[in-house]
Each structure stands twice: as C-alpha cells, then as structure tokens.
C-alpha positions as CSV (number, residue, x, y, z in Angstrom):
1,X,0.0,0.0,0.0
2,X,1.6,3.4,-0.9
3,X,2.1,5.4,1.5
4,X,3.0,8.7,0.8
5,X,0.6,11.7,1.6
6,X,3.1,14.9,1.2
7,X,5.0,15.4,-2.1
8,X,8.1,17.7,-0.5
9,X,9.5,19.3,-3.6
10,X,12.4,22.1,-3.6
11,X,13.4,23.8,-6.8
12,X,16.2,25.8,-7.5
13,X,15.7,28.2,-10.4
14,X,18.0,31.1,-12.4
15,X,15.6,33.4,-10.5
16,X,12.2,34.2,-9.4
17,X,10.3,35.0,-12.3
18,X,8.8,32.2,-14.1
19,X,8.4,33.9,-17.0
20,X,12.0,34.3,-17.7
21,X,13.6,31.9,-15.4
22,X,13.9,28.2,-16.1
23,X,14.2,25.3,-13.4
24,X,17.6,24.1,-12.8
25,X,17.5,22.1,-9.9
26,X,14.6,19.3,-8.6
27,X,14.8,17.5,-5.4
28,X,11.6,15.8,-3.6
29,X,11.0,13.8,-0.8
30,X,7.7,11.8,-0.1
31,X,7.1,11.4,3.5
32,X,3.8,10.5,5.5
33,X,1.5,12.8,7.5
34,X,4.3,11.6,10.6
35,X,6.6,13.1,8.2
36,X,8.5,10.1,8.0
37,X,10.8,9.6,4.6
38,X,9.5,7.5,2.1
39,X,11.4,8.1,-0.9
40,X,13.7,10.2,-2.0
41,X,14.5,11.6,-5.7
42,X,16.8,14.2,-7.2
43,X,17.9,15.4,-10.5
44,X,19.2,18.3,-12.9
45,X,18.1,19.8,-15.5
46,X,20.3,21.2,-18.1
47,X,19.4,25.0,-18.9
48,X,20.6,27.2,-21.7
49,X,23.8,28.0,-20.6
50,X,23.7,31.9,-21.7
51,X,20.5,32.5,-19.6
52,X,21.9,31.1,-16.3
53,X,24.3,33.3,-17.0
54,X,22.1,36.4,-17.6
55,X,19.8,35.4,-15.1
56,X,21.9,34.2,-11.9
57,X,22.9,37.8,-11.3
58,X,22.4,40.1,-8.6
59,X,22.6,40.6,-4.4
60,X,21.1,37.1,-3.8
61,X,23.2,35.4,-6.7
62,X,26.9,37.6,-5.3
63,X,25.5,36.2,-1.9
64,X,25.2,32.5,-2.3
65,X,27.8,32.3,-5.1
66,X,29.0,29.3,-3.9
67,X,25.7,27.4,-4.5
68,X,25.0,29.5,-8.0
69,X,28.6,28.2,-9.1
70,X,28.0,24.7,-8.4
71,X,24.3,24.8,-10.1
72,X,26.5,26.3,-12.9
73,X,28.8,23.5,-13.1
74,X,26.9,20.4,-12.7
75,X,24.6,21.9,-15.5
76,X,26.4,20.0,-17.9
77,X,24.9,17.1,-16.3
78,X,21.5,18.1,-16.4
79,X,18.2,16.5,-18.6
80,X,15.3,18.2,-20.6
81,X,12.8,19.2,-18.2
82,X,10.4,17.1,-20.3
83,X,12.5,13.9,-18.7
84,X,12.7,15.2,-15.5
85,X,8.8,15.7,-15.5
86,X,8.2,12.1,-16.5
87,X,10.7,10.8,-14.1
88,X,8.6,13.0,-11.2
89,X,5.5,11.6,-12.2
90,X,7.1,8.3,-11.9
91,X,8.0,8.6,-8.5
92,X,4.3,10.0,-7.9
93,X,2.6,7.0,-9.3
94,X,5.1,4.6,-7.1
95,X,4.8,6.6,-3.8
96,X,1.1,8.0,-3.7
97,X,-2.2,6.6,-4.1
98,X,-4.7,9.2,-3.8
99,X,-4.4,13.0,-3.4
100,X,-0.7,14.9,-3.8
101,X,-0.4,17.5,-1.2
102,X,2.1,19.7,-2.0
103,X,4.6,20.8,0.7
104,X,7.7,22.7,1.1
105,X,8.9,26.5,1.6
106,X,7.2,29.1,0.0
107,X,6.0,26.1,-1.9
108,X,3.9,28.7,-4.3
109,X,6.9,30.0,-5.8
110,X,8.0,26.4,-6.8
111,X,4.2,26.0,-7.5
112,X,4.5,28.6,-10.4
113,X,7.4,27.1,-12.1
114,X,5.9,23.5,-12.0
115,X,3.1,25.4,-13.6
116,X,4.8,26.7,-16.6
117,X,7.9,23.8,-16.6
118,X,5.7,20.4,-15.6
119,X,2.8,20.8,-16.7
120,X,1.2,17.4,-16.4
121,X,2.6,17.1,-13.0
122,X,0.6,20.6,-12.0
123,X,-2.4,18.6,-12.9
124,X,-1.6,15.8,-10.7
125,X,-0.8,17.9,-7.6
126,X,-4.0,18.6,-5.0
127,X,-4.9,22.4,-5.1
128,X,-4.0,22.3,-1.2
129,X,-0.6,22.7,-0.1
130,X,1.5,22.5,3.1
131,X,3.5,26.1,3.2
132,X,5.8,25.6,6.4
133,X,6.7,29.7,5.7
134,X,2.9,30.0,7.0
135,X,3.8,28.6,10.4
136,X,7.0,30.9,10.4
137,X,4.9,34.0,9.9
138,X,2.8,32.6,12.7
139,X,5.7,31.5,15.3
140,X,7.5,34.5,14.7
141,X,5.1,37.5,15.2
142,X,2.7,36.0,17.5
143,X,4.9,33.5,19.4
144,X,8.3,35.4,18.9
145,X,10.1,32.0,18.3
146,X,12.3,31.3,15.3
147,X,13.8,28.1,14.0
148,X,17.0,28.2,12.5
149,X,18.3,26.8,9.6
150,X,20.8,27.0,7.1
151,X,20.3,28.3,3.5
152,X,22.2,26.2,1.5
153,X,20.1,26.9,-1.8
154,X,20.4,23.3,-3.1
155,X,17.0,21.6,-3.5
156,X,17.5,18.5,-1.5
157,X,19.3,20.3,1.7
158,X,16.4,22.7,1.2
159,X,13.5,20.1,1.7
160,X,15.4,18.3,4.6
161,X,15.5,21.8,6.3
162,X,11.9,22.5,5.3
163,X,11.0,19.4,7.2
164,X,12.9,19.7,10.3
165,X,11.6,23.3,10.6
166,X,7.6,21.9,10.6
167,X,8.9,18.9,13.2
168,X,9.6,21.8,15.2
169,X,6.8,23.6,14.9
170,X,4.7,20.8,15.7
171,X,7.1,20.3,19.2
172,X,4.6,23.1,20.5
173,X,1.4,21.2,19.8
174,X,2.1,18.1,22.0
C-alpha cells in the first residue's frame, strides 16, 4: 500500500520570475503525515547556458555564489525538463495513491514554475498545499520563536531543512 501523503518538492531556479527563469534544480522527498521519509529523488536539468548566466545575477546570486557556481557547473549534467517531469510523475505513481499534497517552503513559488515547466505534474498535484513559511509567519510574530536553519540553496538540503523546521513547529502542539 503506498504510503505517501506529502509530495516535498524544492526547486532551484536562475531566479524568481517564471516567465523568464527556467528550473535548474529538482529534489523531492515523499514522506507521511508523521513526516516520516518514504522516498527520495533528485535530478538536474540542463538549462541554456547563456541565460543562467544572464539570469543568476544580482545581491542574492553575489550572496550564495558558492551554490550559483555549483548549479552552474553540474549543469552540464542536467536532462530536458520534459525527462525530469516524467521521471517525477514516476516517483508520484510509485509513492502516492490518492491526493498529492504539496509541501515545502514558499511552496507557491516552486508552484509557479511546475506550472509553466511540468505541466502534467501541475495537474496531478491537490490544489491544497502545506507552506511551512505559513507557520514561520505565525511562530515568529505572534509566538516570537524562530527556527533556524541554514540556507544552503540546493533543492534536496532545502527540503530536509523544510521538514525539520515543521517537526519543530509541531514540538509546541504536543
């Protein structure tokens, strides 16, 4: 019997516009409502070489220059996002069995790529998500308690962080 009820995904991108960015990074992680690992999958996809480098610009990119270098350099690496969208769906079909609840950080942004760059996926995915940045807003302002994790800005360190973040969040509840 599968599983899996929350489809963690983190994507790294050239930026935050999907209308000019592209997807270069995928990582996702299927856990259970105990937020327990199921599976696991990761992959790159190869973007146009000249827009990563138009795009991957700026204060954030001058910031975490170590993690836009090494997005840079495994691009050669990467697969059409066409592949990487089958491969996902693949992973779906063996880890879930009814509806795919979204879940991550500021999950809408990654929602908006997957949008535009997976389109079948999109169709798959539940219209609910699980934002964990919701539950910072709250713990912050109201409760004045912050969790702290690093910002690596590689997909699958990303979710991992993402996840520990909402274990600790749901410490307060029990």
């Amino acid at each position: 019997m599968k599983k899996a009820k929350l489809f963690w995904v983190d994507l790294e991108m050239t930026g935050l516009d999907p209308t000019k960015d592209k997807i270069c990074e995928v990582a996702a992680i299927a856990t259970d409502m105990e937020l327990n690992e199921i599976a696991r999958f990761e992959a790159i996809v190869k973007v146009d070489e000249e827009l990563m480098d138009k795009r991957m610009v700026g204060d954030f990119w001058e910031k975490n220059s170590s993690s836009r270098d090494a997005l840079k350099s495994q691009n050669h690496n990467g697969k059409p996002i066409e592949v990487v969208e089958r491969e996902l769906l693949d992973f779906v079909d063996e880890n879930f069995s009814k509806e795919i609840y979204l879940a991550g950080n500021s999950i809408h942004q990654d929602r908006k790529f997957i949008e535009r760059e997976m389109p079948e996926l999109n169709k798959r995915l539940h219209y609910r998500m699980l934002d964990v940045s919701a539950w910072k807003i709250y713990f912050e302002n109201a409760l004045n308690k912050r969790f702290t994790k690093q910002d690596n800005h590689r997909a699958l360190d990303d979710i991992n962080g993402s996840i520990e973040e909402l274990k600790w969040y749901l410490t307060f509840l029990k």
